[in-house]
Kinemage of the C-alpha trace (Angstrom):
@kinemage 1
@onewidth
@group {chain A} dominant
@subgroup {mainchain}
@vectorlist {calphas} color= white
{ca unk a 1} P -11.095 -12.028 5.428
{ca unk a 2} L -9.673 -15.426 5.385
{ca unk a 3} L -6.459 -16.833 4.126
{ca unk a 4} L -5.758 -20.262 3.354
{ca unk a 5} L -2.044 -20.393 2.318
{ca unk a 6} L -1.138 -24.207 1.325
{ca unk a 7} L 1.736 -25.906 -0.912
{ca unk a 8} L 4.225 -26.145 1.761
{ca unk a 9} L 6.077 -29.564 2.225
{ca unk a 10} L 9.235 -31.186 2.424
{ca unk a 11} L 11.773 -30.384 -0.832
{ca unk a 12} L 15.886 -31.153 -1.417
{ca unk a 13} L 18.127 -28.070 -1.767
{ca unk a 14} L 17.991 -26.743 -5.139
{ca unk a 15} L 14.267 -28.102 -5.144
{ca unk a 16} L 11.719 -26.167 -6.136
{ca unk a 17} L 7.885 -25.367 -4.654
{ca unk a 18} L 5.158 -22.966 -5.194
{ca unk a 19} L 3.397 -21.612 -2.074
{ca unk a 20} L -0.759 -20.373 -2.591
{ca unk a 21} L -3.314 -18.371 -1.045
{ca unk a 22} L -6.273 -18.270 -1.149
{ca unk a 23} L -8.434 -15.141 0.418
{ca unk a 24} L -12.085 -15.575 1.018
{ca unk a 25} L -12.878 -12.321 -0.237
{ca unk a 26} L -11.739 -9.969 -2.940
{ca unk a 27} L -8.054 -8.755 -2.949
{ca unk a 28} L -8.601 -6.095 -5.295
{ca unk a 29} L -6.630 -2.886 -4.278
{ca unk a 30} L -5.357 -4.629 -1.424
{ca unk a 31} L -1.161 -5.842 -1.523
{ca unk a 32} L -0.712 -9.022 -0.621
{ca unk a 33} L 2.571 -10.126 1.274
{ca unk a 34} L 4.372 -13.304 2.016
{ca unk a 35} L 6.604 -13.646 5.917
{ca unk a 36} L 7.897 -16.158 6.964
{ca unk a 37} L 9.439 -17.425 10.469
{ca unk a 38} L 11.851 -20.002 10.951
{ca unk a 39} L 11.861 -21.423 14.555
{ca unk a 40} L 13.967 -19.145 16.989
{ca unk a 41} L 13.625 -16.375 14.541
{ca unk a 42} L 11.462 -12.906 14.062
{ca unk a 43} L 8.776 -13.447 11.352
{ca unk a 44} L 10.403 -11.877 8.031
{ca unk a 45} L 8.909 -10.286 4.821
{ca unk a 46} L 9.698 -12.674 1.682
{ca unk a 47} L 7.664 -10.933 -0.379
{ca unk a 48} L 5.024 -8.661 -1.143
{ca unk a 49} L 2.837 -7.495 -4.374
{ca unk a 50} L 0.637 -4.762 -4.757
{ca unk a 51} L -2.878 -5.095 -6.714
{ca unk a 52} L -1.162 -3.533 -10.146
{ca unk a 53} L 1.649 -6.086 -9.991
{ca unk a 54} L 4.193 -3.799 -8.131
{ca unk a 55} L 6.108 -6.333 -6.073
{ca unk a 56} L 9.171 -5.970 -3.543
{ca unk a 57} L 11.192 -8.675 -2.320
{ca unk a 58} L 13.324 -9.462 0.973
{ca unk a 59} L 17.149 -9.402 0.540
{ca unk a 60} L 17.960 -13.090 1.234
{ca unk a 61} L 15.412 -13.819 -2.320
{ca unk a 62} L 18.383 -12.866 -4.951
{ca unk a 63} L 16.163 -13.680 -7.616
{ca unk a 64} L 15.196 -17.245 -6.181
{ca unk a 65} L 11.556 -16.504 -5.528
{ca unk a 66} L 8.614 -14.863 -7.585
{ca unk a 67} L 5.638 -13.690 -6.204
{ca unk a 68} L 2.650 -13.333 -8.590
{ca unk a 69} L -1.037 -13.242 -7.897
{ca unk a 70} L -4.640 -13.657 -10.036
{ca unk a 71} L -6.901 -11.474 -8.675
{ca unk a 72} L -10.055 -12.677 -10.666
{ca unk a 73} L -9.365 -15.595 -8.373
{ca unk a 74} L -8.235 -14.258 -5.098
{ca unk a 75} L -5.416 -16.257 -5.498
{ca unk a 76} L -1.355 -15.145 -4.639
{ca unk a 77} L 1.269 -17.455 -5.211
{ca unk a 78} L 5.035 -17.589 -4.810
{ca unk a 79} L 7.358 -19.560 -6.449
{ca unk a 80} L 10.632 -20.600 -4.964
{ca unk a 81} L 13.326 -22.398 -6.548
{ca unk a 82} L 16.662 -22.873 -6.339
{ca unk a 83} L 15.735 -23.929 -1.736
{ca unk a 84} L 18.467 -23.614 0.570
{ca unk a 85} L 18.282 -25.419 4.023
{ca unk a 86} L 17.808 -21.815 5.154
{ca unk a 87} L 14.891 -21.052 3.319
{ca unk a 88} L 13.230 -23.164 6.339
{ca unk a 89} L 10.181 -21.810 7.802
{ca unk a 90} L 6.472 -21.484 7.822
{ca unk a 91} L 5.542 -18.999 5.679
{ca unk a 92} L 1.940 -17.228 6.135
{ca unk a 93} L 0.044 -15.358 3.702
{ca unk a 94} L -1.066 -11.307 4.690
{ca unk a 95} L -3.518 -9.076 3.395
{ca unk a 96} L -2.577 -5.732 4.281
{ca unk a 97} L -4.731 -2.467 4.642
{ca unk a 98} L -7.545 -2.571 4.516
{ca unk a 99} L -7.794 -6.534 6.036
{ca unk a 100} L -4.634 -6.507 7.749
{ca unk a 101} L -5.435 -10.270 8.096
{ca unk a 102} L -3.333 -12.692 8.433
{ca unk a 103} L -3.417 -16.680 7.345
{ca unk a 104} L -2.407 -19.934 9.159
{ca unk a 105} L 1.235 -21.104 7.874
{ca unk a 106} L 2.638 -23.743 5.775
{ca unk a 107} L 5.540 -25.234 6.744
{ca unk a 108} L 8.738 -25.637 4.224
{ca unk a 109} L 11.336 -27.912 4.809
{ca unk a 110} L 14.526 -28.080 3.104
{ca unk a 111} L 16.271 -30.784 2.968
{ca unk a 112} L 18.299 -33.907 2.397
């Protein structure tokens, strides 16, 4: 399967930006994560949601980000607001079992 994960770009703190992926296949019964990686750092889970909607978050979200996906569309999204300078990173879309695929990232900048 292929992921094209897109939406990433350059945004102030407190900005806002929503992050999509698009799989190339079905992503019924399959959960769908967001990682990220900031340079100098191991690649992180930001967020992952299973194919009823079931969704788990990393720590360091506190309610900032919102993963969601359409799967009439093969679409996931995530939706980050309130961006710190930390939230830094490329962030790559995953299909897990049975794909275990993963897409190219999309960097996110934040800052002033």
């Amino acid at each position: 399967v292929q992921l094209q994960a897109s939406g990433g770009g350059l945004v102030q703190p407190g900005g806002s930006l929503r992050l999509s992926c698009a799989a190339s296949v079905s992503i019924v019964g399959v959960t769908m994560n967001w990682y990220r990686q900031a340079p100098g750092k191991m690649r992180e889970l930001v967020a992952g949601i299973t194919t009823g909607g079931g969704t788990v978050y990393g720590d360091f979200m506190k309610g900032r980000f919102t993963v969601s996906r359409e799967n009439a569309e093969n679409m996931v999204y995530l939706q980050m607001n309130s961006l710190k300078p930390e939230d830094t990173a490329d962030y790559y879309c995953n299909a897990a079992w049975p794909y275990n695929s993963w897409g190219q990232g999309t960097l996110v900048t934040v800052s002033s």
